[in-house]
N, C-alpha and C positions, 0 to 999 in steps of 0.2 A: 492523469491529466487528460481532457476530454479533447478529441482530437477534432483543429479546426472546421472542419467534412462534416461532425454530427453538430454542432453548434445548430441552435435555432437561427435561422433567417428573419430579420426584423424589418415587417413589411413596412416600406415608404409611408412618409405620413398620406402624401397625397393620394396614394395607392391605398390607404385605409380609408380617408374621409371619401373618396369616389364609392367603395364599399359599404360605407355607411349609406351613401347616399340613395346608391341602390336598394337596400334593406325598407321592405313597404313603402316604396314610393308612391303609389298609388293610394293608399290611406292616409301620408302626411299629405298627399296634396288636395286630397280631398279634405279633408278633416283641416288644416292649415285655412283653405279658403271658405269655409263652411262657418268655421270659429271667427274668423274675422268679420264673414259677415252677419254676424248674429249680434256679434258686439256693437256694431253700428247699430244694428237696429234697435240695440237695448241704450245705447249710447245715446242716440238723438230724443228718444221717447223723455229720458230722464232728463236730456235737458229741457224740453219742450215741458215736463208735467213737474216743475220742483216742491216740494212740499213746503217752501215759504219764501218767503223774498230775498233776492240771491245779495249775499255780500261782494261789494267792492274788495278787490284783495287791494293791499295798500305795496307803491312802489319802493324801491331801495336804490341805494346807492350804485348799484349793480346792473339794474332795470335804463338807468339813466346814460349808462356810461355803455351799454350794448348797444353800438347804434344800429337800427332800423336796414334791413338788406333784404331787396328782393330775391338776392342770388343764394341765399338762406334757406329758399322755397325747395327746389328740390330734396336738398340734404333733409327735410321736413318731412316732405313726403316721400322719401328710401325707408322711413320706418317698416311701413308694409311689404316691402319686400326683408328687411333684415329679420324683422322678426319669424319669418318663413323660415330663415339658416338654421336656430338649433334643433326646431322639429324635424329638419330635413337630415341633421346631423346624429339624431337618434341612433344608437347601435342597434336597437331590440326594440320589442311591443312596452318590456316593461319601461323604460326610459323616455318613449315616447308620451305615457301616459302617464308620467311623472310629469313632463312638462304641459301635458293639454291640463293638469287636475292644477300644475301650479299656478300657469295663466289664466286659469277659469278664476279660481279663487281671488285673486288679486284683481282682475276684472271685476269681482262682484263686490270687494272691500270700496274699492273706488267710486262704482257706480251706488251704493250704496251709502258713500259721504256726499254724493255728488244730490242726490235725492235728499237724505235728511237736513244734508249743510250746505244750501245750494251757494256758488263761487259765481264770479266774474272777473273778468280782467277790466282794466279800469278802460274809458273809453278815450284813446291817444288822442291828442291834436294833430293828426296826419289827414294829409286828402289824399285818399286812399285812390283817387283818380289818377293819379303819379304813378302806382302802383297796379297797374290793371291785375297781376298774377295774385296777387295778395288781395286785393278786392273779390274776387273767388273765394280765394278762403275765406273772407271775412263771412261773406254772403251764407258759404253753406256751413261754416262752423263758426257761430256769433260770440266766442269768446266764454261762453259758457263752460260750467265743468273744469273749472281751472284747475279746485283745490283737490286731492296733490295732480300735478301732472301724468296722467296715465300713459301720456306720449314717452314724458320721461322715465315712467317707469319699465316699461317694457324695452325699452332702449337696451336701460341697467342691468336690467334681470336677462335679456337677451345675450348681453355682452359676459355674466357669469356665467351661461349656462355654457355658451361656447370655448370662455376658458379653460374651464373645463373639459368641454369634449377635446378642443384641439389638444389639451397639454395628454389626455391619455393617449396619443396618439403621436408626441413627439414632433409636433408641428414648430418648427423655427420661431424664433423669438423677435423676426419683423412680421411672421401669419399673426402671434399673438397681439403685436402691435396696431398693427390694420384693423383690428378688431374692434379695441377699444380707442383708435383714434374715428370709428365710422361711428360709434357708441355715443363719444365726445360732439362730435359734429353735428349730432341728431339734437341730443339735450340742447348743444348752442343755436340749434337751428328755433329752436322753441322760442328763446329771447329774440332771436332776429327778427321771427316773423310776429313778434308782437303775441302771441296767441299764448304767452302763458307768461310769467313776473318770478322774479327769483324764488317767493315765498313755495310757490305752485311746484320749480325743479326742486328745493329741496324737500319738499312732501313724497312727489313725483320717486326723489331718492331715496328716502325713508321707507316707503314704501316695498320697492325692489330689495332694499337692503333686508330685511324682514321677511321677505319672501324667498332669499338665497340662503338666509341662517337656516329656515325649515327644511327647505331642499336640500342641504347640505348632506356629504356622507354619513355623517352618525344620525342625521334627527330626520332623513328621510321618509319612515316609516310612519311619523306624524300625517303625510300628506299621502302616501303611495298604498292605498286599498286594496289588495286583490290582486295584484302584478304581478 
């Protein structure tokens, strides 16, 4: 019988994600905001240059019954910081670069439906003058790029990769929570602020869901080159 003295000590969760956190911090924060801003500029180019006349996305039952909320705005824009969390939560180079190759990829699927199949959201009957915070967005992202929701997807795909990190690391089951109710809040945030239609989150989740199977433990070798 192993006596309690040699038993392995099993580091705190928090005491391991702070460890995580530390592990290349200076590359994910580089490479975290480097990546994000690349994507905008491949982001707006494509919706600025579409390769044909963008479709109306048509509303649903859903679209109708989500009323309109400026207070919707910020949980909108927290995306750009959540999705900074699983890069930041990376254990190693190779995990790190499992997720910069999976965001990249899923980035280019979208921006690449967003160019051949150009989208739009339809144009609301709101006077957006009610709305000063929301008339910003309108102004610098015109609704363009709907189909699927890219906002949405990286939300989703964010929120597996962290379940994952937190669960190897024994993180309580309200951390897990917080997770995907900030995950949940983001995609709601999408309908709030008008800037994307049911049609748009469930592509948006199609999406992610598709990019979490490849990532997965057994089919990861599909995506991770060289690691």
């Amino acid at each position: 019988m192993t006596p309690l003295s040699s038993r392995p000590v099993r580091t705190p969760w928090h005491a391991a994600l702070a460890r995580r956190i530390a592990t290349l911090w200076v590359t994910k924060m580089l490479g975290t905001t480097l990546g994000i801003s690349g994507f905008f500029v491949l982001y707006f180019w494509v919706m600025h240059h579409p390769l044909g006349l963008p479709l109306t996305m048509p509303l649903t039952a859903v679209d109708h019954w989500v009323p309109l909320s400026e207070d919707a705005l910020p949980l909108y824009a927290s995306l750009w910081l959540y999705v900074g969390l699983a890069p930041a939560l990376a254990k190693d180079r190779a995990e790190l670069l499992l997720h910069a190759q999976a965001a990249a990829l899923m980035a280019a699927i979208g921006l690449a439906v967003f160019w051949l199949f150009p989208t739009v959201v339809p144009v609301f009957a709101v006077d957006w003058t009610q709305y000063p915070s929301l008339q910003f967005l309108k102004s610098t992202d015109a609704g363009g790029n709907a189909f699927p929701s890219l906002h949405v997807s990286f939300a989703v795909f964010t929120a597996v990769l962290m379940t994952r990190q937190l669960r190897s690391v024994d993180a309580p089951g309200w951390v897990l929570a917080l997770n995907w109710l900030w995950a949940a809040g983001i995609v709601y945030s999408t309908l709030a602020t008008r800037q994307h239609v049911l049609l748009d989150v469930l592509g948006g989740t199609a999406l992610a869901g598709f990019m979490s199977w490849i990532t997965g433990p057994a089919r990861r070798r599909l995506i991770l080159v060289g690691a």
